[in-house]
GUBAVEX-234223 format. One record per residue (C-alpha): residue number from 1; residue in three letters; y negated, x, z negated. Coordinates in Angstrom, 3 decimals, padded with zeros to 6 digits. Each point is the difference from the previous one (the first is absolute). Layout:
- NUM,ALA,Y,X,Z
...
//
This chain:
- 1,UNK,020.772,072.954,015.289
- 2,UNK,-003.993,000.636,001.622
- 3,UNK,000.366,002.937,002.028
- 4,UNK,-002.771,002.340,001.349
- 5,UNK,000.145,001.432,003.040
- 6,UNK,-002.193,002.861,001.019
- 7,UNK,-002.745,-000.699,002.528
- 8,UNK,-000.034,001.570,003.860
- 9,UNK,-001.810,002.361,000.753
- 10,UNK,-002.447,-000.372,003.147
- 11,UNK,-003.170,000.097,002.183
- 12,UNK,-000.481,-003.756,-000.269
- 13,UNK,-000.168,-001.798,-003.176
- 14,UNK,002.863,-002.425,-000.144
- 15,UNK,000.392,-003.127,-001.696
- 16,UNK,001.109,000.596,-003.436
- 17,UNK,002.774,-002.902,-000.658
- 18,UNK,002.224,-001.130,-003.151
- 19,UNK,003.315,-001.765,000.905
- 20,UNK,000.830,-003.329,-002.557
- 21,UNK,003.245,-000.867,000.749
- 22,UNK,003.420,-000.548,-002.567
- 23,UNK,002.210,001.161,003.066
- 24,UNK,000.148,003.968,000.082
- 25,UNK,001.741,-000.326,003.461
- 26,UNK,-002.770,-001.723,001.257
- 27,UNK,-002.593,002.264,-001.478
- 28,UNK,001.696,002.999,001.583
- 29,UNK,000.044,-001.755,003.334
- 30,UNK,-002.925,-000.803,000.018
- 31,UNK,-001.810,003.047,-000.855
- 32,UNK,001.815,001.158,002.815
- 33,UNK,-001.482,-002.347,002.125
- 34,UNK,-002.905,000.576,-000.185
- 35,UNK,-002.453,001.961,002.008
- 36,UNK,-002.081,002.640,-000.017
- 37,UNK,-003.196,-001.820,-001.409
- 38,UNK,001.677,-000.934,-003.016
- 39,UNK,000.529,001.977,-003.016
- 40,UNK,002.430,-001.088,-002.644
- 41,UNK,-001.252,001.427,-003.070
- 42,UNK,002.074,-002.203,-002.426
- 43,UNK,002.878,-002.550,-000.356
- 44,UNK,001.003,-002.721,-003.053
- 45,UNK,002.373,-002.665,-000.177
- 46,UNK,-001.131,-001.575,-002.775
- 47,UNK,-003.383,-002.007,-001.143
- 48,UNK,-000.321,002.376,-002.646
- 49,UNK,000.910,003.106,002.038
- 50,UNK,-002.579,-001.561,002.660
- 51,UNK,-003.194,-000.026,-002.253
- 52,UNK,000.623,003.227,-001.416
- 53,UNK,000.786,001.944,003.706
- 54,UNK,-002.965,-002.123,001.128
- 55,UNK,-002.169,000.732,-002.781
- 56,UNK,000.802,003.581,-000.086
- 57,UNK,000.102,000.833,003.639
- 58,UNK,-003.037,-002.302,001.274
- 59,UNK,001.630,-000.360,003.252
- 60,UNK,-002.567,-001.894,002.951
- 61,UNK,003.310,-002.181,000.758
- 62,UNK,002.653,-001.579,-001.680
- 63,UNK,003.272,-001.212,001.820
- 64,UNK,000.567,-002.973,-002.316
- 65,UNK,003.778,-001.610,000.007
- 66,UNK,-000.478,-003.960,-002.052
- 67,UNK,002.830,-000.171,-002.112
- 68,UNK,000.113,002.598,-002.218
- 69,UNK,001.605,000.828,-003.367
- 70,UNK,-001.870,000.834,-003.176
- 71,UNK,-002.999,-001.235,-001.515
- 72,UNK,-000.463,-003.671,-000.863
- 73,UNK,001.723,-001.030,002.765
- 74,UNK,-002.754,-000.117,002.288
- 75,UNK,001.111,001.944,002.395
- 76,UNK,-002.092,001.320,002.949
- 77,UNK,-003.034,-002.965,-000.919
- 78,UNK,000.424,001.847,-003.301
- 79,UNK,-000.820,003.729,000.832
- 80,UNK,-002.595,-001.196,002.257
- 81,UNK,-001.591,-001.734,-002.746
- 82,UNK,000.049,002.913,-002.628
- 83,UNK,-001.030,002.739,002.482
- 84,UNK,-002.936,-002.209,000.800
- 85,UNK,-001.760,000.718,-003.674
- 86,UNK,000.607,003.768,000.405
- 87,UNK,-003.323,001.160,001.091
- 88,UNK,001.727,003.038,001.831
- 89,UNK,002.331,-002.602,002.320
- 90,UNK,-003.082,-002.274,000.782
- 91,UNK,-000.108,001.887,003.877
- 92,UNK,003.820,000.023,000.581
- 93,UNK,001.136,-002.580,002.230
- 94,UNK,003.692,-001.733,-000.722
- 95,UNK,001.898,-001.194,003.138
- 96,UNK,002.696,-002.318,-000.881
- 97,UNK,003.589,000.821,001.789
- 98,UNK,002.678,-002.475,-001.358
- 99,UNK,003.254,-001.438,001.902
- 100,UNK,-001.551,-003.088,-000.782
- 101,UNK,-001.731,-002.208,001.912
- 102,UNK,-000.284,-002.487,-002.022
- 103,UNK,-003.508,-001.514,-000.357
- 104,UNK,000.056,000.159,-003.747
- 105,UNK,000.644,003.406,-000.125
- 106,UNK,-002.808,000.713,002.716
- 107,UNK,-002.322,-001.922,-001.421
- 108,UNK,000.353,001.329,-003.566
- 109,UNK,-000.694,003.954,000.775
- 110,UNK,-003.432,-001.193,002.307
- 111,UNK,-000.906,-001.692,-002.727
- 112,UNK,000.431,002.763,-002.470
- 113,UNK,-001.651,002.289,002.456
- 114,UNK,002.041,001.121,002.976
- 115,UNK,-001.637,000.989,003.153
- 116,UNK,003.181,-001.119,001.764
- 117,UNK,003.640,-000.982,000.267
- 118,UNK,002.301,001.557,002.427
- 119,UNK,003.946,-000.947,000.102
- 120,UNK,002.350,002.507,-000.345
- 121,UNK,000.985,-000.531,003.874
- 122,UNK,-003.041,001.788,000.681
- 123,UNK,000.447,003.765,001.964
- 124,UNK,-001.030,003.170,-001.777
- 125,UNK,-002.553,-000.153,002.645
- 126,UNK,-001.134,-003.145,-000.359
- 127,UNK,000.019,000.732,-004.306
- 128,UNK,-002.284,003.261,001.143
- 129,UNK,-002.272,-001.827,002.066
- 130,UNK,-000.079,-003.010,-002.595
- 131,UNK,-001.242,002.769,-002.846
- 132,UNK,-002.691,001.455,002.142
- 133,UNK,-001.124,-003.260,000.457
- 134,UNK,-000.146,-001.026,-003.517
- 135,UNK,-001.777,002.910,-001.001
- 136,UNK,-002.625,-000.159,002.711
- 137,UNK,-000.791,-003.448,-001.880
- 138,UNK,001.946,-002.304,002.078
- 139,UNK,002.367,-002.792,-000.824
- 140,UNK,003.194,000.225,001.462
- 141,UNK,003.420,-002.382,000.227
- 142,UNK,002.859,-000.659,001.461
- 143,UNK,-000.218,-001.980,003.218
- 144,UNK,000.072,-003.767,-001.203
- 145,UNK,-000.522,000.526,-003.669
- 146,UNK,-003.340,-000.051,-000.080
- 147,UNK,-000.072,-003.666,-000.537
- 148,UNK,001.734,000.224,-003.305
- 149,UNK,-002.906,001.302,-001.560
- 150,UNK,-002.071,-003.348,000.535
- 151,UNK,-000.019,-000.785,-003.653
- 152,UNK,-000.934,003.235,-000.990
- 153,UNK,-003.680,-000.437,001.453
- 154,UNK,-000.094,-002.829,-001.255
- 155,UNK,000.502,-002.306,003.199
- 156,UNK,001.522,-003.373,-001.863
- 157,UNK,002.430,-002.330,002.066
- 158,UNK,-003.480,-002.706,000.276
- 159,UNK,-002.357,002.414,001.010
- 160,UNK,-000.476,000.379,003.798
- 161,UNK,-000.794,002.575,002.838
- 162,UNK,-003.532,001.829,000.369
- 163,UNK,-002.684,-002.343,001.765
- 164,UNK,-000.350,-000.175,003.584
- 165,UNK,-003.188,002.114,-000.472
- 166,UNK,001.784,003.226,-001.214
- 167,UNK,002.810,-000.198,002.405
- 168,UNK,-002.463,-000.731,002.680
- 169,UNK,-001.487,003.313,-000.414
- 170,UNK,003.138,001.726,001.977
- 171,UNK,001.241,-000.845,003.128
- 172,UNK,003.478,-000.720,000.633
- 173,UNK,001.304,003.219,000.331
- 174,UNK,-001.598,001.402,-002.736
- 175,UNK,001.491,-003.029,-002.663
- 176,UNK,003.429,000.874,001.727
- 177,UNK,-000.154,003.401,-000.463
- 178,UNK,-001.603,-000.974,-003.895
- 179,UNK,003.022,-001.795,-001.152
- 180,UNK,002.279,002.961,001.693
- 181,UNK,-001.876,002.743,-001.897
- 182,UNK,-000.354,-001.920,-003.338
- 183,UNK,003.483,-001.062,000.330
- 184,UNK,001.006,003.923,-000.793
- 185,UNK,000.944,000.716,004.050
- 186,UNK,-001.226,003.828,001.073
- 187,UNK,-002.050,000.173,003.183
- 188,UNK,002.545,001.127,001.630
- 189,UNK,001.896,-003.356,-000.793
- 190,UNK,-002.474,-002.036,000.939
- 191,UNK,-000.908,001.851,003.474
- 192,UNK,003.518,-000.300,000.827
- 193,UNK,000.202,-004.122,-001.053
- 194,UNK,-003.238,-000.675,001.803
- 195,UNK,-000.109,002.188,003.171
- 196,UNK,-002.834,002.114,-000.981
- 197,UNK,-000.592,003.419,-000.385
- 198,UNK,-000.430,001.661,-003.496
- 199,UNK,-003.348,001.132,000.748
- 200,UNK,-000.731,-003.851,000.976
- 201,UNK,001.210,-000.772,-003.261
- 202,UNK,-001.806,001.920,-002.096
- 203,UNK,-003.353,-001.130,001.507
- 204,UNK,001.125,-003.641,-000.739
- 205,UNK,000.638,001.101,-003.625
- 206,UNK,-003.132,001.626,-000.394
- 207,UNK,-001.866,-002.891,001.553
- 208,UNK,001.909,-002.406,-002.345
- 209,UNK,-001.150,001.717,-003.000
- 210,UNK,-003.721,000.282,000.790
- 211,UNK,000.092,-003.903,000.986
- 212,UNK,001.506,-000.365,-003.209
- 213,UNK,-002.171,002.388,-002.233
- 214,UNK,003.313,001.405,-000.907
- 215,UNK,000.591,003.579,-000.878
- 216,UNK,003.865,000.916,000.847
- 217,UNK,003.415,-001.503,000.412
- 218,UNK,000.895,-000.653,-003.604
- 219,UNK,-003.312,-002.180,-000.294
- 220,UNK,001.036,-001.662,003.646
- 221,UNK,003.487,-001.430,-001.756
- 222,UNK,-001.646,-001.440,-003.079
- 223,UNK,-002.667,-001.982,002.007
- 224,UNK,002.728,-001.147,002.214
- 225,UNK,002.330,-000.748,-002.748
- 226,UNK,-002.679,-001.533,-002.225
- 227,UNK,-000.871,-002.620,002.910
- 228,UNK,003.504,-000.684,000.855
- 229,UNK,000.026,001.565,003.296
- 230,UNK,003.207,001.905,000.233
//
């Protein structure tokens, strides 16, 4: 059954999230979980359940499990799709959270409209960072999947990788720490993998997206993915 759960009270706004999973157990653990920035406002386990809590609650997040019950069998692809042409849902942002990892199942919610795809191996950290980063307007997966999503841009097994004269427009360091970031790693992650500081990374990444005429992270992934550079 969709539950509602009251909102917290606070000086800072937090993140108002809806839970999509079939798995009450999970739902409850996962709520608790989850930090401070988030604010879990509703929960469904079905696809009917999750348009109407979605509809009705307008969260600016949606934890999105992709096998659900309900509906016409869509599952997660499926609520993504009919929350789309709600005009009220048009801002909230879906991040995918399956067991799966199969590329099938990835690519299926980005194409629908996911801003990302985390495993269920993820932390209740790492799900609260993941959020904020998906509402902030970036694009966020699990390390590794990222690649997956190749046929979702549109990047067809013939088609090769960007010309020498975009990738010439970052150094080395900067493509390495491209294919890190687009690939879904934090900057944290990649600092740690490359020997840099955080602070180094972020100028990278900002440097990377002005070469690039890019405006964020989520864009980032989809010109990677769409030349095949992941």
């Amino acid at each position: 059954m969709a539950e509602t759960i009251p909102g917290t009270a606070g000086s800072t706004s937090p993140i108002r999230v809806v839970i999509v999973d079939d798995h009450q157990i999970f739902r409850t653990g996962l709520r608790a979980e989850l930090g401070p920035e988030l604010d879990v406002v509703g929960e469904a386990a079905t696809v009917d359940e999750a348009v109407a809590v979605i509809g009705d609650l307008v969260p600016q997040v949606v934890l999105l499990d992709v096998h659900l019950p309900g509906g016409a069998g869509g599952g997660g692809a499926e609520v993504l799709q009919r929350i789309s042409a709600v005009p009220a849902t048009r801002e909230t942002r879906v991040l995918a959270l399956s067991v799966s990892d199969a590329a099938d199942d990835v690519v299926s919610v980005i194409r629908a409209g996911a801003r990302g795809y985390l495993t269920k191996t993820a932390s209740g950290a790492e799900v609260t960072a993941a959020v904020v980063r998906v509402q902030s307007g970036d694009a966020v997966f699990s390390p590794r999947l990222a690649g997956f999503v190749l046929d979702a841009f549109g990047a067809g097994g013939g088609e090769t990788a960007a010309g020498d004269d975009e990738l010439d427009r970052l150094s080395a360091r900067e493509q390495e720490v491209m294919r890190m970031i687009a690939r879904g790693y934090a900057y944290k992650e990649v600092a740690a993998e490359l020997f840099l500081s955080v602070k180094t990374v972020e100028t990278h990444v900002s440097k990377v997206l002005r070469k690039l005429q890019l405006s964020n992270r989520h864009e980032l992934t989809a010109w990677a993915l769409s030349r095949r550079l992941l």
